[in-house]
N, C-alpha and C positions, 0 to 999 in steps of 0.2 A: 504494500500500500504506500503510495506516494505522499508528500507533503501535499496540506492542506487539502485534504480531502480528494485527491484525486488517484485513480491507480496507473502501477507505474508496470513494464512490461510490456510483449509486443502482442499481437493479436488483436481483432475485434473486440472491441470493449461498448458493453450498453452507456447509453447517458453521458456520453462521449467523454466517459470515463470518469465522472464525477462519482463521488462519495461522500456519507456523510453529512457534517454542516451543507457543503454546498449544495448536496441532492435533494437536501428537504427547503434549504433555501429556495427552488427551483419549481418545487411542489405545492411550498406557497407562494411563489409568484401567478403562477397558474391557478390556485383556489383564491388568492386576492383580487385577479383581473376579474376573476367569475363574481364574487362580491363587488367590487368596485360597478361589474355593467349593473347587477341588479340595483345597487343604491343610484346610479345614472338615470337608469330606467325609471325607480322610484318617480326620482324627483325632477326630471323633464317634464312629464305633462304638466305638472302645477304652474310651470313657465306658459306651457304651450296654450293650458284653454283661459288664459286673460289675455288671448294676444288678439287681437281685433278681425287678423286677415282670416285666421280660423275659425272663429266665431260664423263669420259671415259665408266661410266659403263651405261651412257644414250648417249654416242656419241656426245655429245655436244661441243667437243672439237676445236678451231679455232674461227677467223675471220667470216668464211662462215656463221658460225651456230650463229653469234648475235644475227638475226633479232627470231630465234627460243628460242634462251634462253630468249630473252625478250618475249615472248610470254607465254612460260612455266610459267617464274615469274610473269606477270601480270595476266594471268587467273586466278586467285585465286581471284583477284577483281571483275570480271564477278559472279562469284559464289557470291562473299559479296552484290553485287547490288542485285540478285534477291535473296538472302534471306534476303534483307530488302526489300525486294516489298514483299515475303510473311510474313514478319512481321505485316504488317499493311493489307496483304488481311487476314491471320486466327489467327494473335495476339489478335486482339480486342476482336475476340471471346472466346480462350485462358485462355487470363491474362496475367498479367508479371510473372510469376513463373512458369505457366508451359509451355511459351514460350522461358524460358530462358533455359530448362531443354529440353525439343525438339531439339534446336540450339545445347546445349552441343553434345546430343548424335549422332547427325548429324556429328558434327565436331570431333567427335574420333573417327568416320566411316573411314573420310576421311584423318585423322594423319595415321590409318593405312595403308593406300592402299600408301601415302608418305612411308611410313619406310618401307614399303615392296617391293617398284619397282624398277622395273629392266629394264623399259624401258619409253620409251618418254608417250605413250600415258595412260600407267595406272599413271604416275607423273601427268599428266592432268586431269586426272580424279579426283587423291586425292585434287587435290590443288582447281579443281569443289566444291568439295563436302566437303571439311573443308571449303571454302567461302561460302555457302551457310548458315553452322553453325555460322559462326563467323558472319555475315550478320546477323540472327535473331537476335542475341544476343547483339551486339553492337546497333542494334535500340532499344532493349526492356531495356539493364540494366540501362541508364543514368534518361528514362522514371522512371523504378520504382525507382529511387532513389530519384529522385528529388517528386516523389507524394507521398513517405514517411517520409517526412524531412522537416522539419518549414523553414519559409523563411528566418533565420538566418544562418542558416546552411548548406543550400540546396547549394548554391554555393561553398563551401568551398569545400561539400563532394564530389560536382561530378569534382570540380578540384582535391580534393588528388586521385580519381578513375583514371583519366589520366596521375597524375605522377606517379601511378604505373603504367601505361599503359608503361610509360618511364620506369621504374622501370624493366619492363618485357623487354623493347628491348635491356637495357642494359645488363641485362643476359646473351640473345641470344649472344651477342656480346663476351661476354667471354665466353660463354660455346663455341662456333664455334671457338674462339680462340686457346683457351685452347685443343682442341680436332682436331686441324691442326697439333699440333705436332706428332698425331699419323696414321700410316699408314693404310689403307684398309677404308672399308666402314664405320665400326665405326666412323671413323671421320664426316661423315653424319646423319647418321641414328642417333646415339642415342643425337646428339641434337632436332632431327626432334621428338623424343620419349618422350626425357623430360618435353615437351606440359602436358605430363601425370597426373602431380604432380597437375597442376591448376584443370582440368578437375574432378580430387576426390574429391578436396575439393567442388565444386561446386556442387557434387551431393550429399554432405555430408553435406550442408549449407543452400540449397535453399528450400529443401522440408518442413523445418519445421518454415520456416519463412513466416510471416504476407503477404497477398496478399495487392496488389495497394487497401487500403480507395476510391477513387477517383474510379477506376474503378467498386468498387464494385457499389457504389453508379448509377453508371450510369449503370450500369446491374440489379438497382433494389434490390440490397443485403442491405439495409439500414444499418437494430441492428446488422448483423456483422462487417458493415464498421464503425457504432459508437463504438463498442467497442474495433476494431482496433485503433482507433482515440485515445480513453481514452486509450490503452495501449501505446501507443508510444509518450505521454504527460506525461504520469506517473498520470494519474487523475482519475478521478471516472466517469463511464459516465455520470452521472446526473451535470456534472460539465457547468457551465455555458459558458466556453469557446471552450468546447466538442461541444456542443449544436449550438454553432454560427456557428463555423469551419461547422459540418455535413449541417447546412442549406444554410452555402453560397456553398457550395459544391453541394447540392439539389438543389438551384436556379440555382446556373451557367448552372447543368446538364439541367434541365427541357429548361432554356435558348436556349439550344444549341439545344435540339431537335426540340423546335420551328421554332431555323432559321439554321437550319443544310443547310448541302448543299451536295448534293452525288458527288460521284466521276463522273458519268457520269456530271454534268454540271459543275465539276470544270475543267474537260477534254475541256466543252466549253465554260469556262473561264466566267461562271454562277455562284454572292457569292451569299448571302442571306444578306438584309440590315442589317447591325451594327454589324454585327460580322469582317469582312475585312478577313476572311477566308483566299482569294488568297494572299493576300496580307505577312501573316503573316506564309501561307508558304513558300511564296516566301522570304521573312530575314532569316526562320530557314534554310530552302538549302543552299541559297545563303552563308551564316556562313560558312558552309562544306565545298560548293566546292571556298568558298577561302582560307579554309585549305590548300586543295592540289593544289590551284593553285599558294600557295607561293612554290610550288618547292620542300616540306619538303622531299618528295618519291624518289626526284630523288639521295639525300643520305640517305633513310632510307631502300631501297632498294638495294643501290650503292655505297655507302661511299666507301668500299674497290675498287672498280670498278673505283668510281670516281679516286682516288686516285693513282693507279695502273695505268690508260689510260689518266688523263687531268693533275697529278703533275707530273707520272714519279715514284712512290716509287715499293718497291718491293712488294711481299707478304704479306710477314710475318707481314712488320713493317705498311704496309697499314691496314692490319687486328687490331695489335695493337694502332694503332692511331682512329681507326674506336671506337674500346671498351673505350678507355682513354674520347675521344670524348661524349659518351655514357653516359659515369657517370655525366662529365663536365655537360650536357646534363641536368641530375637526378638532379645535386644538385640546377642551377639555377632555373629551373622551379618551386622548394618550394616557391619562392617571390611568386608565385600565391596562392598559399594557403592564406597568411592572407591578401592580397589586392586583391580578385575577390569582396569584399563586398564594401571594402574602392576606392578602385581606380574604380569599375561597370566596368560592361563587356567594354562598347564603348571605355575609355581611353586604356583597358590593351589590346582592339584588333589596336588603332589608334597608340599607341606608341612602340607595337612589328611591324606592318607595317613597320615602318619606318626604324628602326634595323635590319629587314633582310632585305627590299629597299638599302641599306648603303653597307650589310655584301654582298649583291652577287652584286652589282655596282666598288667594291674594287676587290672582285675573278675576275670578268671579266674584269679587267683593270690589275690585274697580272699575268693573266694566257692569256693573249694577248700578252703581251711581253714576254712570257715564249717561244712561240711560234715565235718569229718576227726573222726572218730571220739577222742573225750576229749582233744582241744584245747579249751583253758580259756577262749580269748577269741572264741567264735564269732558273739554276736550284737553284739561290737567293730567286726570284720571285714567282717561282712555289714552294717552301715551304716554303713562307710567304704566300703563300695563304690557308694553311690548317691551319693558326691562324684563319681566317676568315669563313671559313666553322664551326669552334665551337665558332664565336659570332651570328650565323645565328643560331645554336642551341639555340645559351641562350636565346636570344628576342624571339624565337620562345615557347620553352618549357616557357618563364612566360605569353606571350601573346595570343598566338595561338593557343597552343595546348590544353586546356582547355574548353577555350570559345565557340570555334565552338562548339561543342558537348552541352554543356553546353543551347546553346541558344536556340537551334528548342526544348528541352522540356520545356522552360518556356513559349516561344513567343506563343506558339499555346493553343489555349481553348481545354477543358475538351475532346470534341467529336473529335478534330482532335489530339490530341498529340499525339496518336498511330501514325496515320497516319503520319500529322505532323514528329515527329522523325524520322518514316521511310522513307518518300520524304528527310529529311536532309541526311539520312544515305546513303542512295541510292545515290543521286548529289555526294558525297563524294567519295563512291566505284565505280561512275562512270568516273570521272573527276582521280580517283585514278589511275584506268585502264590503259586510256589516258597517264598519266605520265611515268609511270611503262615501257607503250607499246614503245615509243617512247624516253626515255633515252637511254637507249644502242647507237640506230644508231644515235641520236643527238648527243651525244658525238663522236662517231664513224666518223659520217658527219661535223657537221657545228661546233667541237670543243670547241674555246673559245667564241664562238657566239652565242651558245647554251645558253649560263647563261645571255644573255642578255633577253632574253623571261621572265626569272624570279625577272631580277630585275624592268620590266616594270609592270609584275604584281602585285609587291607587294606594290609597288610605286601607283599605283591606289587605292587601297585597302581603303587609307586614306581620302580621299573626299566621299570616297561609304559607309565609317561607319560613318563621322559625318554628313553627308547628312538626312539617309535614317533609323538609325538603332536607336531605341527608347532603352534606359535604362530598367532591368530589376530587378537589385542591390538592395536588400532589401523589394523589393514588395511581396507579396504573390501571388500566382496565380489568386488568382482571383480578385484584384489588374490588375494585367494585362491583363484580360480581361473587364474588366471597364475601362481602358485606353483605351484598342481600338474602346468601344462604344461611348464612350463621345469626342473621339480626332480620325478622319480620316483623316489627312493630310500626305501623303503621305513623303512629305518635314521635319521633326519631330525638326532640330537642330536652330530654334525661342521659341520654349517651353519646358519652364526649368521642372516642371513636366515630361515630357517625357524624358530629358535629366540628369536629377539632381541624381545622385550615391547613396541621401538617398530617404530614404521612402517619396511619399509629404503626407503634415499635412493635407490636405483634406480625406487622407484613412486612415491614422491613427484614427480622429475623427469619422469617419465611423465606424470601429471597432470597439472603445471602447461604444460607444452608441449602438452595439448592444450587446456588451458583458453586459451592464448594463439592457439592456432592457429584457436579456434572463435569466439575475439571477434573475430577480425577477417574472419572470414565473414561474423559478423552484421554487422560493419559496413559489407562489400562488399555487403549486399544490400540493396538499395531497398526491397522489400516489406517486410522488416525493420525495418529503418528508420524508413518510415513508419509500422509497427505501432507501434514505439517513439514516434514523434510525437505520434500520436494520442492513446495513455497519458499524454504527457505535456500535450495539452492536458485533456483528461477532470480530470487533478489540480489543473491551475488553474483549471478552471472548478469543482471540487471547494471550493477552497480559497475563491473569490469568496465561493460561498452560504454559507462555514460564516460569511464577512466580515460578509456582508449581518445574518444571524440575530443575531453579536455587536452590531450596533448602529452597525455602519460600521466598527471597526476595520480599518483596514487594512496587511496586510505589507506590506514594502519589498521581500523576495523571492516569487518563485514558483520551482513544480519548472522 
């Protein structure tokens, strides 16, 4: 193995020979660009349906036609539900790589038929059929990431995939800005176009990168998912931590086929003893749709909208308060990157709870007097209230928006995590829908009374994660499904184990005993052994020729 993650030796090498740091570097470049288009996607149309030349060239213009623009904007959710229901019906059989690459080309089926319409029902149709794409893909990229990635990092990585997820709706936000100022369709379309730039890299990224270890394993691919394993370690696969990793991965699989459970008896609410199945779909959905039911859609969708019909601002400066907001947005949500490990998921979703509980209890007590009949300070009030719509981002972008995502691919075992993710993804684009569908004439109807629905919900959110939602911070997967055999109580926040942000020293010592127990397998085996020999002379003959090329230089050591 070569310096800095690369291998060294002559032959065809995968992943043009990467290792390591930089192969999982590479994997989430790839699962970030896929987050990044879906936060793009997000948050374009909210540019796109206050733009004038749209309005007019799909007739959408007025009052009358709310109840239709909200429907336009939300059907794109309908589409993300059932392509995460077909994620987890032909994912599993698939893969993660070329579920992710199906989803892509789905959804730049349906960017075009958006950049190309001219009318209501073919915008319905694209917005169908890029939610269908986005829907695969958002189930499958968090999965492979998190079953590529050590449990040190796994969290980290699939929180920076979600601040680009921010990352991308901030864009949207100034690209739709930036492109108000010009007249005709252009100001539409070629944000709606720009999706373009994510979608190449993705198929210029993903084909030549490592399949799910984890999956292969449970379809039976063992020697290519161990040498996946020893690639993305940077190890040899004779290595003895190579070795541990593939067989708790082997048990856990075999485990799961023992006490699997089908979809027909989880429909009748039928687990299989010690695994808690239902159970543990039900926290990773649950996660999702209290994403959307803290409210986040009803400004990731509407912010200008918001801003425009509940503060009162004009256009222009609603549009640029939307993007300012946006970055605001980008920068805070980084505090999740180095605390999703330190602070575990449960603190950073019970103490964002409370922060947007706060931030929409405050809009809906200024945007009530904004409205109160011969109060003196109303358009005071109503733009003090758009400070507080960007501290509902920032609690949200450190706590929220990460974690949800984050939790249904840890919580679930081996044979559900497809599934699994995709029950979370789906609650998520379903509950999304709902939001989406029903903004518009809530704001439209029940005004500042509207934001009261949101501040109840978020305000709940806090008793429902330290009750019911077990820690996942630092464990390894299969960790956490030793957790749920050894511990079924529903109730979780009495045992610290379940709750505690580090690793417990009960799995640690588990591991290192079989890390111990499996090197000296490898070293009781000859065939082993000699694999190992061989490696090592292949290195010194490695090392001779790089001698030779230097000019005769010669080391004093070899491997």
């Amino acid at each position: 193995m070569g310096l800095f993650g690369f291998k060294s030796g002559g032959g065809k090498m995968p992943y043009f020979g990467l290792t390591g740091g930089w192969l999982t570097f590479w994997v989430s470049v790839a699962c970030s660009t896929d987050m990044t288009l879906f936060g793009y996607d997000q948050g374009v149309f909210g540019g796109v349906i206050v733009t004038q030349d749209f309005l007019d060239t799909h007739n959408l213009d007025g009052p009358e036609h709310t109840s239709l623009l909200g429907t336009v904007t939300a059907i794109y959710d309908v589409g993300c539900f059932f392509g995460a229901v077909a994620a987890f019906s032909i994912g599993e059989h698939l893969g993660r790589k070329k579920s992710i690459l199906l989803g892509t080309t789905v959804m730049s089926i349906g960017a075009i038929l958006q950049i190309a319409s001219y009318s209501v029902p073919q915008m319905i149709v694209g917005r169908i059929v890029a939610g269908l794409g986005n829907g695969m893909n958002t189930a499958t990229a968090p999965v492979w990431q998190a079953e590529t990635s050590s449990a040190a990092w796994r969290g980290k990585l699939i929180v920076v995939e979600l601040i680009l997820n921010i990352a991308g709706f901030s864009l949207s936000n100034w690209v739709t800005y930036g492109f108000s100022f010009i007249p005709g369709p252009v100001a539409w379309r070629f944000p709606l176009a720009f999706q373009f730039i994510f979608i190449f890299i993705l198929f210029a990224t993903v084909p030549w990168l490592p399949e799910s270890p984890r999956w292969l394993i449970s379809h039976g691919h063992i020697d290519e998912a161990d040498q996946i394993i020893a690639d993305l370690e940077a190890k040899e696969i004779d290595d003895s931590y190579v070795i541990t990793e593939s067989k708790e991965i082997q048990w856990a699989a075999d485990y799961e086929r023992e006490h699997g459970v089908s979809w027909w008896n989880l429909l009748r609410g039928k687990s299989a003893g010690g695994t808690c199945t239902i159970r543990r779909l039900i926290l990773g959905g649950g996660a999702q749709a209290m994403q959307q039911l803290a409210g986040i859609n009803v400004t990731s969708y509407y912010l200008p909208t918001v801003l425009i019909q509940s503060v009162g601002l004009d256009e222009k400066l609603a549009r640029l308060l939307a993007a300012c907001n946006s970055v605001s947005y980008l920068a805070f949500s980084m505090i999740g990157i180095p605390n999703v490990e330190r602070w575990g998921r449960r603190k950073m979703m019970i103490y964002a709870a409370a922060g947007q509980a706060a931030s929409y209890a405050i809009i809906t007590a200024l945007l009530r007097y904004s409205e109160l009949s011969g109060y003196a300070h109303k358009k005071e009030v109503a733009s003090a209230s758009v400070a507080f719509f960007f501290t509902y981002y920032i609690f949200f972008g450190i706590g929220f928006q990460g974690v949800p995502w984050l939790y249904p691919t840890e919580i679930n075992s081996l044979s559900m995590r497809t599934k699994g993710a995709a029950v979370g993804t789906a609650s998520n684009w379903a509950f999304n829908f709902m939001v989406v569908e029903i903004t518009p004439i809530g704001i439209q109807n029940l005004r500042w009374k509207f934001y009261v629905i949101w501040t109840v919900f978020n305000a709940s959110f806090i008793p429902i994660v330290y009750l019911f939602y077990p820690e996942t911070a630092g464990r390894t997967l299969e960790d956490i499904d030793r957790m749920f055999r050894e511990n079924q109580q529903i109730f979780i926040f009495r045992d610290n184990d379940a709750i505690s942000s580090k690793r417990p020293a009960a799995y640690i010592e588990h591991e290192q005993t079989e890390i111990r127990r499996n090197s000296s397998v490898v070293s009781a085996d000859p065939k082993a052994m000699q694999r190992m020999r061989q490696r090592v002379a292949a290195a010194n003959r490695d090392m001779n020729d790089e001698e030779k090329e230097a000019g005769g230089f010669q080391h004093e050591e070899k491997v």
